[in-house]
N, C-alpha and C positions, 0 to 999 in steps of 0.2 A: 504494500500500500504506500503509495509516494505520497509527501507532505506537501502545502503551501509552500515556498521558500520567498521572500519577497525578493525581488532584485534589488543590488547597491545600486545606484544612479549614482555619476560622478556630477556635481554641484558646479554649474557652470560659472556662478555667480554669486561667489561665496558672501562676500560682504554684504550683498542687498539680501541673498536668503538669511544669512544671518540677525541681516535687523529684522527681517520676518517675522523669524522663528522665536524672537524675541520678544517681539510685539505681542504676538498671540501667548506665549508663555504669560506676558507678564497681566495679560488682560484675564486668563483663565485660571491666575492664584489663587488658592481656596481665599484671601481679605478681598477681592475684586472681581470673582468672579457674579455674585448678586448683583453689583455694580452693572456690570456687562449685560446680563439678563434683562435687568430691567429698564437697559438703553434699548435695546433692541426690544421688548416689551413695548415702549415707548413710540419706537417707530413700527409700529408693526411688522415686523420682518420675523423671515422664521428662521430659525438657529441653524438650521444645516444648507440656506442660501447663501453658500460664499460669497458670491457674488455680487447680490443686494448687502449685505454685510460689510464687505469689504469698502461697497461705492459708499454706503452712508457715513465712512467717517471714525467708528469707533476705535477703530484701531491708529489713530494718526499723530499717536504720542509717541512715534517712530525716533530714533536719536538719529541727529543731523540735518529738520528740519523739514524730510521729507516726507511725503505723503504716502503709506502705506498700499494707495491703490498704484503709485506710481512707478513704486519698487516692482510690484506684482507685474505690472506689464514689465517693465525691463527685464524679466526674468524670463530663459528659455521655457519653451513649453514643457520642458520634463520636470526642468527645477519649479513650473506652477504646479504641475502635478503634486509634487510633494509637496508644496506649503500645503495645498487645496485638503490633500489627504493626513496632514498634517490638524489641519484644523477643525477637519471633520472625526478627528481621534478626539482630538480633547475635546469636544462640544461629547461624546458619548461616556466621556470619562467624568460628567457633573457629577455632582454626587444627587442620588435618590430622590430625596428632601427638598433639593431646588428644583430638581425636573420637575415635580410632581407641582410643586407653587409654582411653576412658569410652563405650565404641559401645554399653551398654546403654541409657545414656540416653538415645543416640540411635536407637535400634530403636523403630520404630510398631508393632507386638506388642509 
């Protein structure tokens, strides 16, 4: 029976995925993550839209002044992949107790 194995991707664009990876880290720490819920709560967006997500903003406390959607395009299409899939891990990694206070953002309707 052969396993899942992900593949390594080599990081085209280390410094912009880096403030990426960063941004969303520090947006999804259990002191900020409520925060984050309930900005996108706010905006009605739904948690697993990257994309809507990404355009509205919350993420734009990026260090260097740049705009987080802006990083996103500069990045190759493999290196989006992995923030993309990056950030749909931690949005599954909330803990229980906040899903369940915020389950519209988590509903696909």
């Amino acid at each position: 029976m052969a396993s899942f194995e992900q593949a390594v991707l080599k990081v085209e664009k280390p410094r912009e995925f880096a403030a990426l990876q960063d941004a969303i880290a520090r947006a999804f720490a259990p002191e900020k993550v409520e925060k984050l819920l309930a900005r996108l709560a706010q905006r009605r967006l739904r948690v697993r839209d990257w994309e809507s997500v990404l355009t509205s903003g919350v993420f734009d406390e990026v260090e260097g002044g740049e705009t987080a959607q802006s990083l996103y395009v500069s990045l190759a299409v493999s290196d989006q992949a992995q923030i993309r899939e990056l950030y749909l891990f931690r949005v599954e990694e909330v803990s229980p107790k906040l899903r369940a206070r915020f389950h519209r953002l988590y509903q696909y309707c």
